[in-house]
N, C-alpha and C positions, 0 to 999 in steps of 0.2 A: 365461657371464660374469655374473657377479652387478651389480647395475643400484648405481651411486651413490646415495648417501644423505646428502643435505644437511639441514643443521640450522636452524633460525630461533631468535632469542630475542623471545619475548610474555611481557609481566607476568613474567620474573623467571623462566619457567618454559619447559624444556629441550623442543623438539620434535623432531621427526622425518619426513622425508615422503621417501620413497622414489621413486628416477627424478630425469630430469633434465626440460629443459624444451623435448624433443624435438618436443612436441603442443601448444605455446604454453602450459602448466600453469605458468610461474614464478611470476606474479605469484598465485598463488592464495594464498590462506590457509594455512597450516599448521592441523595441526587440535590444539586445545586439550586439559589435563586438564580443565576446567571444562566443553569440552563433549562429551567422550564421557559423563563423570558425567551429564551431562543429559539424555543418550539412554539410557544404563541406568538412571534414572528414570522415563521414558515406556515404557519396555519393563516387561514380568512373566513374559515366560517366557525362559528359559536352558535350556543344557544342562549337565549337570556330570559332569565326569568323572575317575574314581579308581580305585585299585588295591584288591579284595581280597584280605584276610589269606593267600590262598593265590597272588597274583600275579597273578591274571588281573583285564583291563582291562574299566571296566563303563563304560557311559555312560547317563544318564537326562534324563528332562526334567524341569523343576522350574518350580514358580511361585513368584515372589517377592515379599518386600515389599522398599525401602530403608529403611534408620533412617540418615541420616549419611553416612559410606561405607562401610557394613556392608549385608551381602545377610545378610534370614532369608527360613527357610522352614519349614515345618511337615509333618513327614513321619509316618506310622504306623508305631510302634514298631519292627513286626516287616519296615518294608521291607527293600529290601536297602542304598539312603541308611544311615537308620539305625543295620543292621546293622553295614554295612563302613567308614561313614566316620568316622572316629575323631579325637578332640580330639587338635587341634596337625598333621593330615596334612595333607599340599599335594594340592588338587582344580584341578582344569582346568575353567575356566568359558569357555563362549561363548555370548553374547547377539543371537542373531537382530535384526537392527533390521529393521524392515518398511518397503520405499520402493516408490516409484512408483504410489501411490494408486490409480487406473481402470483406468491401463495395462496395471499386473499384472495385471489381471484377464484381458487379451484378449494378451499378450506372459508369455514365459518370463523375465519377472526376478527373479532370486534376487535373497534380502535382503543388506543391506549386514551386520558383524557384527564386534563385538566379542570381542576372547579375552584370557583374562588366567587367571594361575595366582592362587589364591586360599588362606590359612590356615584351616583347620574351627577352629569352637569345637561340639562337642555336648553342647545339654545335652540331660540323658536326660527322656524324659516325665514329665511330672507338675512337674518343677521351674523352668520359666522360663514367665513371664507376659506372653505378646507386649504384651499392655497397659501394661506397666512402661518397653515402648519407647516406643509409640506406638500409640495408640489404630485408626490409620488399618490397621496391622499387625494388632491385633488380628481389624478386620473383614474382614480376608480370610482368614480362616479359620473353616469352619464351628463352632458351637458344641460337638458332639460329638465335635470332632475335636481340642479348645480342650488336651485332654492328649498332646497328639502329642510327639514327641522333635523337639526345633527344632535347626537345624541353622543358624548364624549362618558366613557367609565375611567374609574380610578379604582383601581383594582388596590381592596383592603388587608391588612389582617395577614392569613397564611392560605398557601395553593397548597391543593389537595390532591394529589397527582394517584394515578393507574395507571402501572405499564410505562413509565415515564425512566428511560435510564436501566430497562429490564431487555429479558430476552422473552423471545415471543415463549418461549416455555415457563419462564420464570412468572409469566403473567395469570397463567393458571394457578396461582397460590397466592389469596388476597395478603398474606403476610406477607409477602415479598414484593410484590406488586404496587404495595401502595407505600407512601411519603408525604409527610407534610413539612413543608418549605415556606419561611418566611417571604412574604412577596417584596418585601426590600430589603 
């Protein structure tokens, strides 16, 4: 039986939070667009994942900068990013959020994690200036690598959040744990 999903309205904007309030979870917050964006701001690494030209499903890791609500990144020509991901194709992004500080250290807690399908823009090496974004973009990429094919996402549609605005115990109950949030 699929779990209820009740709505809340904050600032104007449409929330989501899955489960009811079997574990005394009502009064909680729903979780914001403003602050999943903030958590994929403190984050840099993702996973991305797309179809190559021949149908088969790739998935990679990536490191990012934000500009806005735009993910770039800076890939070598000949990877297979690059390669397969193609201006205007829909890529599957998921952002690792890292919790529980010490604990993880000495405890198996997976991170909490963000997912959202996202629009490519590529531009091919040599032609986009991460510095024309932002300066802060430009320094996270080494100098010799400064001609790489950048790969900018536009993140679609609604974030699919885990663990996102929970307690590391709250996380253990996919009904509490998960949210879906309009990405703007």
């Amino acid at each position: 039986m699929a779990p209820e999903v009740s709505t809340a309205q904050r600032s104007g904007v449409e929330m989501v939070r899955s489960g009811s309030d079997a574990r005394g979870q009502a009064g909680r917050r729903p979780v914001t667009t403003e602050q999943v964006w903030a958590e994929i701001a403190k984050a840099s690494f993702a996973i991305v994942s797309y179809v190559t030209p021949s149908g088969d499903p790739r998935s990679s890791g990536i490191v990012y900068g934000l500009s806005g609500r735009h993910m770039y990144m800076a890939v070598h020509p000949q990877s297979w990013k690059a390669r397969h991901i193609t201006d205007g194709q829909e890529v599957a992004v998921t952002v690792p959020v890292r919790r529980g500080g010490l604990l993880s250290l000495l405890a198996p807690i997976p991170p909490a994690t963000i997912s959202f399908h996202a629009r490519a823009i590529a531009h091919p090496a040599g032609t986009f200036d991460l510095a024309t974004v932002s300066k802060e973009l430009e320094s996270l990429v080494p100098k010799e690598r400064r001609a790489a094919t950048v790969l900018e996402l536009v993140p679609e549609g609604t974030f699919l959040t885990y663990g996102i605005g929970t307690s590391l115990m709250e996380m253990r109950h996919p009904e509490t744990a998960l949210a879906h949030v309009p990405v703007a």
